[in-house]
TORTIZA-791439 format. One record per residue: residue number from 1; z, x, y negated of N, C-alpha, C in turn; chain. Coordinates in nm, 2 decimals, padded with zeros to 4 digits, always signed. Each point is the difference from the previous one (the first is absolute). Layout:
// residues N
PT num     nw     nu     nv    caw    cau    cav     cw     cu     cv chaine
PT NUM      Z      X      Y      Z      X      Y      Z      X      Y      A
...
***
This chain:
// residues 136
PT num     nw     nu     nv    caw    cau    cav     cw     cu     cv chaine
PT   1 -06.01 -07.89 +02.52 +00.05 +00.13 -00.03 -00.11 +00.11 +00.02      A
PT   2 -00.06 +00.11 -00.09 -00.06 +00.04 +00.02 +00.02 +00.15 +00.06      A
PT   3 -00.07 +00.02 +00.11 +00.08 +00.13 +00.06 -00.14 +00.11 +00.03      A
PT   4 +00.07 +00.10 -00.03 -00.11 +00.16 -00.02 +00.10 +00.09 +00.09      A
PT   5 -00.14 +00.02 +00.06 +00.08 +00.15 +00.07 -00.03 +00.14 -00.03      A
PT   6 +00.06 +00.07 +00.01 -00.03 +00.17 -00.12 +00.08 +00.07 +00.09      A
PT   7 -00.06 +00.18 -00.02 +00.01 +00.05 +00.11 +00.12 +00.12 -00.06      A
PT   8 +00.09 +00.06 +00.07 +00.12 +00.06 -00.11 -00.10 +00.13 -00.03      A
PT   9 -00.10 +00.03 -00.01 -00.04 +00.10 -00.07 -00.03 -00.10 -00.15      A
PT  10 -00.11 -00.14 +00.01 -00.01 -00.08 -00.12 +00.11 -00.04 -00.05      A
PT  11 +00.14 -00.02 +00.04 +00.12 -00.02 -00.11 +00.02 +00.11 -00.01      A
PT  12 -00.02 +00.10 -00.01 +00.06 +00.14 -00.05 -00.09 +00.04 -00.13      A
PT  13 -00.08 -00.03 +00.05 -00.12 +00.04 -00.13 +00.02 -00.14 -00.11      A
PT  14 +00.04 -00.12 +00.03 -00.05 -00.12 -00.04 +00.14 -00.06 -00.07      A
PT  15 +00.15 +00.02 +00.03 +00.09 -00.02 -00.01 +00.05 -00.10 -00.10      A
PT  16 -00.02 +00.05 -00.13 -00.01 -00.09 -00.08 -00.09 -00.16 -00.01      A
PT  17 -00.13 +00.02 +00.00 -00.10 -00.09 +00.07 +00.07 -00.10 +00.06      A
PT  18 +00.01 +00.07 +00.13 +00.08 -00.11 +00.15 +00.10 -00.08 -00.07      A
PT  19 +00.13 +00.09 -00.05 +00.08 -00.07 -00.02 +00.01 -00.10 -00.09      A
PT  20 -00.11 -00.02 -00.14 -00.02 -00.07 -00.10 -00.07 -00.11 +00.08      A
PT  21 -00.07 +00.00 +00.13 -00.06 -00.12 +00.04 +00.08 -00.07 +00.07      A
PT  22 +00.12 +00.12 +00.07 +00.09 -00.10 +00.07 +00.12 -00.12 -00.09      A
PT  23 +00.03 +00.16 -00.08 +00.08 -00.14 -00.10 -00.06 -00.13 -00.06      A
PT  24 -00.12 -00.04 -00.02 -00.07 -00.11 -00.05 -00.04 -00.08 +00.18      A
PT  25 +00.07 +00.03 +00.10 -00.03 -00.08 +00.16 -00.08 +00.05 +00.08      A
PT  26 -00.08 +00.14 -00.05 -00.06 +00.02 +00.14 +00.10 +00.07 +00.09      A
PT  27 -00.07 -00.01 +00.12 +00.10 +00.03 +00.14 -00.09 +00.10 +00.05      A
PT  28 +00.08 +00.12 -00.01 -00.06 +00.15 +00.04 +00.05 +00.05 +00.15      A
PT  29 -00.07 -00.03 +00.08 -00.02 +00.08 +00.16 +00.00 +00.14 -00.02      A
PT  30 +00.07 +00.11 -00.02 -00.03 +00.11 +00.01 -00.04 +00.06 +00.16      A
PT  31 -00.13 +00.10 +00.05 -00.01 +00.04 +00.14 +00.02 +00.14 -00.05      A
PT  32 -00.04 +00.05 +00.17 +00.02 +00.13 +00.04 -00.04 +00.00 +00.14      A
PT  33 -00.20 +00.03 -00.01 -00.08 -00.01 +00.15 +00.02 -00.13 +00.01      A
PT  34 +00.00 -00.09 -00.09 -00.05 -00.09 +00.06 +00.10 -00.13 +00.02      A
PT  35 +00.10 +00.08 -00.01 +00.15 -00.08 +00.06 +00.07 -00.04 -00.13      A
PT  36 +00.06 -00.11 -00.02 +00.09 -00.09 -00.10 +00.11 +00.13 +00.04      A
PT  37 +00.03 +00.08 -00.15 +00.19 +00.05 -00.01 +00.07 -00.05 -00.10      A
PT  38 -00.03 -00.11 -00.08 +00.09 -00.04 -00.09 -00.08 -00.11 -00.09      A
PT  39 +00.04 -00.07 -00.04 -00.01 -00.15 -00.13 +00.01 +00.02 -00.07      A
PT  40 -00.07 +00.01 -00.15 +00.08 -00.03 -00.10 +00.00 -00.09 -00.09      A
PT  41 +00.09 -00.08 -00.09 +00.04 -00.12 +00.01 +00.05 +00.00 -00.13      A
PT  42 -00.02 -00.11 -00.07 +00.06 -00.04 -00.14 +00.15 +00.00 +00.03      A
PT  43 +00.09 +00.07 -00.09 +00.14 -00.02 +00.04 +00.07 -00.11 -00.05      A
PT  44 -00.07 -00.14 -00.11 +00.09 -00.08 +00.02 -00.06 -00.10 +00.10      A
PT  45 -00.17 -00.01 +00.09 +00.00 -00.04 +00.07 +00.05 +00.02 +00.15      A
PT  46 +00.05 +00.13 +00.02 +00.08 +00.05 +00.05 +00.13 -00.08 +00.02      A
PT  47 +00.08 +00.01 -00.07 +00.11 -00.06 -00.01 +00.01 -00.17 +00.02      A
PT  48 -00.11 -00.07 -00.06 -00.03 -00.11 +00.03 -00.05 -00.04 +00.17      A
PT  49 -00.06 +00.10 +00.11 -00.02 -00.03 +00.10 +00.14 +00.04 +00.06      A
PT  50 +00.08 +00.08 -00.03 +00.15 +00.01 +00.04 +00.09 -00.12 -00.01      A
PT  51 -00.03 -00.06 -00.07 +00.06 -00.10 -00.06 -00.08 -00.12 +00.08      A
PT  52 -00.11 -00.03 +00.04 +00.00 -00.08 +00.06 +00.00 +00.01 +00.16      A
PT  53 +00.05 +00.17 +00.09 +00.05 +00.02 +00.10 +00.14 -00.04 -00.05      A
PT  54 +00.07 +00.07 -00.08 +00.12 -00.09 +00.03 +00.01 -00.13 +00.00      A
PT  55 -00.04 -00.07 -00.07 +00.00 -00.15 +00.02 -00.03 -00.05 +00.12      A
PT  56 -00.15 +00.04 +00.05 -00.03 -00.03 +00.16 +00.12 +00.02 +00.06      A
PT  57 +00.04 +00.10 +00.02 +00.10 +00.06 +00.11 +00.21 -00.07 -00.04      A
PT  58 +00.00 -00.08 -00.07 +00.10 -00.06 -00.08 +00.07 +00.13 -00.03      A
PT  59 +00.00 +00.06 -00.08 +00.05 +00.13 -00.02 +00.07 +00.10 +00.03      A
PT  60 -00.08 +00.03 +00.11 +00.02 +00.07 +00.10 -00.03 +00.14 -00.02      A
PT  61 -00.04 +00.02 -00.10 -00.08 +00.14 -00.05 +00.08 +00.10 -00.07      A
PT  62 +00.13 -00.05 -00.02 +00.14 +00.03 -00.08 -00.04 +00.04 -00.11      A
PT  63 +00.07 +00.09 -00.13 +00.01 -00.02 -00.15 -00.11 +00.12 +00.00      A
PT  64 -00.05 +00.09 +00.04 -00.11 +00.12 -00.04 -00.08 +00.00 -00.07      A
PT  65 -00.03 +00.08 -00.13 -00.07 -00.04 -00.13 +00.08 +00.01 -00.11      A
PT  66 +00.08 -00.01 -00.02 +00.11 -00.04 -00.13 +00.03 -00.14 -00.02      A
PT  67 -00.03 +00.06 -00.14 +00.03 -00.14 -00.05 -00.08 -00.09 -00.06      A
PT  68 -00.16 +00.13 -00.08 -00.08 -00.09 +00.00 -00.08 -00.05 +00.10      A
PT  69 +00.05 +00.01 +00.13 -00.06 -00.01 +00.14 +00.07 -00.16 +00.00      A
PT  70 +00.12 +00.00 +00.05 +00.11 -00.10 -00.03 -00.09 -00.15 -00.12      A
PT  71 +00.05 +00.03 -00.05 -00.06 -00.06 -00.15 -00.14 -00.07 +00.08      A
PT  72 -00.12 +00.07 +00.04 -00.12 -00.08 +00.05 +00.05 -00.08 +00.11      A
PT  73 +00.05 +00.08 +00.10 +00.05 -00.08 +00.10 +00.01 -00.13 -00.03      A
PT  74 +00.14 -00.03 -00.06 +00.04 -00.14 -00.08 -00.09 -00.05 -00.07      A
PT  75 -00.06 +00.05 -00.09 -00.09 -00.10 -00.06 -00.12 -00.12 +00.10      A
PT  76 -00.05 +00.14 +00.06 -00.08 -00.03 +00.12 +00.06 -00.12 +00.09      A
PT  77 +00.07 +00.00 +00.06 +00.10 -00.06 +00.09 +00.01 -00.12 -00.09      A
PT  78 +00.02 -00.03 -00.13 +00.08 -00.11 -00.07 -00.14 -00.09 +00.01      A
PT  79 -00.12 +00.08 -00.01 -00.14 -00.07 -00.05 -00.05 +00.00 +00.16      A
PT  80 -00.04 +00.04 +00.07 +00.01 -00.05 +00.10 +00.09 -00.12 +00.09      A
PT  81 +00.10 -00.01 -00.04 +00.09 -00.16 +00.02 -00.02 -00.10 -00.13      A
PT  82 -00.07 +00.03 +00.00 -00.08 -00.12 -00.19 +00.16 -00.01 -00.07      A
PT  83 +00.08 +00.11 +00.01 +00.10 +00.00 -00.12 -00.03 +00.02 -00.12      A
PT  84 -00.12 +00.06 -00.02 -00.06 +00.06 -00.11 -00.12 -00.05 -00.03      A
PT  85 -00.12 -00.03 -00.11 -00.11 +00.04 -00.01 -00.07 +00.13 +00.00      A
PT  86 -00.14 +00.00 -00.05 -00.07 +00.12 +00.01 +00.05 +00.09 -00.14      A
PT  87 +00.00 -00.12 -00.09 +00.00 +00.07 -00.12 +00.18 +00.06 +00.03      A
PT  88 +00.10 -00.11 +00.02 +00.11 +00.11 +00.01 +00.05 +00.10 +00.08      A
PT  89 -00.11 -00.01 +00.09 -00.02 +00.13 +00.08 -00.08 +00.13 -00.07      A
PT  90 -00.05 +00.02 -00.07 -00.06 +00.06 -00.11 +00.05 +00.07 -00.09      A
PT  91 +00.10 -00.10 -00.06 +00.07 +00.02 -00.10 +00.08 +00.08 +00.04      A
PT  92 +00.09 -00.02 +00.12 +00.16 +00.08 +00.03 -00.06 +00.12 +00.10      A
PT  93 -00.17 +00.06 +00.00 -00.06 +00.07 +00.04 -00.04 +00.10 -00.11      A
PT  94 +00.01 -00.07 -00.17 -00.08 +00.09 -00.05 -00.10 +00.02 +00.01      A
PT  95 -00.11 -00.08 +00.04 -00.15 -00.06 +00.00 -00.06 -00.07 -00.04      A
PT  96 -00.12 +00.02 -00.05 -00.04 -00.13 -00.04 -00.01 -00.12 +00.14      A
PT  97 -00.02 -00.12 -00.07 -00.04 -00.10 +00.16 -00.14 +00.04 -00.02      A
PT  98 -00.11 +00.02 +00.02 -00.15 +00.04 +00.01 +00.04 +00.10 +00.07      A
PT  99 +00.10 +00.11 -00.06 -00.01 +00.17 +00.11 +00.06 -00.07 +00.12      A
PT 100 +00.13 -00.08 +00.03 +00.07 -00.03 +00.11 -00.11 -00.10 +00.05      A
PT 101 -00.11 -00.07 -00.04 -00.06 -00.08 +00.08 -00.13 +00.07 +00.06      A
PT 102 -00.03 +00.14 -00.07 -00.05 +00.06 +00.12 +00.01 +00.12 +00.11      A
PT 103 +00.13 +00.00 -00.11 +00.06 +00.07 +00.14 +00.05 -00.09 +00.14      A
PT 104 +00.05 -00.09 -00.03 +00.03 -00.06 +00.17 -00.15 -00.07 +00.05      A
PT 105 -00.08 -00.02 -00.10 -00.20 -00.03 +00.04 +00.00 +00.16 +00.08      A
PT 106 +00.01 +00.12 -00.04 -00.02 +00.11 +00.10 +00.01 +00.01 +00.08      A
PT 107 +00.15 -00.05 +00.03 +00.11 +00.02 +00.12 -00.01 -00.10 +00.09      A
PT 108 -00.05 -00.14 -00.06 +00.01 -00.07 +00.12 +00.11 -00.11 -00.01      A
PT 109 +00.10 -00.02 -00.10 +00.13 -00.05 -00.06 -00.08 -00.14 +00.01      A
PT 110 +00.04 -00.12 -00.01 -00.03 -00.13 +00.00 +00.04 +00.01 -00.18      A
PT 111 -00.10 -00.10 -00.01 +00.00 -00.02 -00.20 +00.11 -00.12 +00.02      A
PT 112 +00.08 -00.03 -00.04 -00.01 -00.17 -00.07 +00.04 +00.00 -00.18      A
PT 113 -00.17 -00.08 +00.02 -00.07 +00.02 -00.14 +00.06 -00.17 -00.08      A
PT 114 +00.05 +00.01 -00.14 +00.06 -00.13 -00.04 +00.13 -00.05 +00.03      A
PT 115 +00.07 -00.05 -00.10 +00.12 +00.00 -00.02 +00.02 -00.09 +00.09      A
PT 116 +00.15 -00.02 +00.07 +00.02 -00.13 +00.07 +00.09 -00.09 -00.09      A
PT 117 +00.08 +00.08 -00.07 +00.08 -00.11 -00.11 -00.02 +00.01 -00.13      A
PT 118 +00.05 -00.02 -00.06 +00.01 +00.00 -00.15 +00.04 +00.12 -00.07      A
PT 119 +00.14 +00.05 +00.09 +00.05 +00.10 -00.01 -00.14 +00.11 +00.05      A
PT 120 -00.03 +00.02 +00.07 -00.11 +00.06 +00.05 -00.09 +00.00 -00.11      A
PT 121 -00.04 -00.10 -00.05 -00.12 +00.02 -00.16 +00.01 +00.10 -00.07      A
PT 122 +00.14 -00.02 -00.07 +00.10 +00.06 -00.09 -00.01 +00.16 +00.05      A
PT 123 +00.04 +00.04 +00.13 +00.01 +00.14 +00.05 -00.17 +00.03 -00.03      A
PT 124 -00.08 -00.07 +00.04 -00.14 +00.02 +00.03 -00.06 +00.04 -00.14      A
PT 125 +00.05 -00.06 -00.09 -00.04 +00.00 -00.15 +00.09 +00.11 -00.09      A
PT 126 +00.13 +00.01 +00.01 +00.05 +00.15 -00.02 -00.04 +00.14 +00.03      A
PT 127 -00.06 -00.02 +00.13 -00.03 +00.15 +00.08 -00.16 +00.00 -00.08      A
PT 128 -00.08 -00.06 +00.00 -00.14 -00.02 -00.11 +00.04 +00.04 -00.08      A
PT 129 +00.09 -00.02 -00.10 +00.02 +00.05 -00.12 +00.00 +00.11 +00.01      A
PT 130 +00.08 +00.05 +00.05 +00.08 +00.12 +00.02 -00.09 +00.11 +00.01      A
PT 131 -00.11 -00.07 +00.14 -00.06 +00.09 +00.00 -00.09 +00.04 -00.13      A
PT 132 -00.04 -00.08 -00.05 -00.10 -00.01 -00.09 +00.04 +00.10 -00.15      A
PT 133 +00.12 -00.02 -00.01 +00.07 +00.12 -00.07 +00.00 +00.12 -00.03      A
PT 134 -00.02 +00.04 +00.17 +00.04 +00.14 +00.02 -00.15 +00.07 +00.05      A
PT 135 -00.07 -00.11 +00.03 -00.12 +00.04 +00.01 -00.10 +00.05 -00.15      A
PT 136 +00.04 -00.02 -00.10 -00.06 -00.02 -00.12 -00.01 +00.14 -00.09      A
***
């Protein structure tokens, strides 16, 4: 994950900048003298490291976020218990599997790369399409 630190005079002036680098994964340290006052942070990888505290913590973090907070949660949680693949974790994400595989590559997420059933091909090979579609 690639991390920059910038000083709140440089996000003031830079705003747009920063935040177009954060949305694409960079991790922005903002200081003041020197001192860390704040992160800033892709907001669906955001949501995605919430989602894997709640999981750590067996969901202990209660419902905060909504729904499309909710929604990652579960998906997260289903694919982390190999209820899921990558690709149908993706899919019920609204991601491509390439964007979801580097965003948990960012974060630190464990890959498991390759179907384990058949049924797993099938999800693996829909969510490709799919992507391939919308990417076009």
């Amino acid at each position: 994950m690639e991390r920059v630190r910038v000083s709140r005079t440089d996000l003031a002036r830079r705003t747009r900048e920063i935040v177009d680098k954060v949305r694409r994964g960079q991790v922005t340290f903002v200081e003041s003298y020197g001192e860390e006052q704040a992160v800033l942070l892709d907001a669906v990888d955001y949501r995605i490291l919430r989602a894997l505290a709640d999981y750590a913590t067996a969901g202990r973090e209660g419902d905060a976020g909504g729904e499309n907070a909710q929604e990652i949660r579960r998906v997260i949680g289903a694919y982390l218990r190999g209820e899921i693949n990558l690709g149908k974790a993706a899919e019920l994400l609204k991601l491509s599997r390439f964007e979801l595989m580097e965003r948990f590559d960012r974060l630190g997420v464990p890959l498991r790369i390759g179907p384990a059933t058949v049924e797993d091909a099938r999800d693996e090979v829909k969510a490709a399409r799919k992507g391939r579609r919308t990417s076009s």
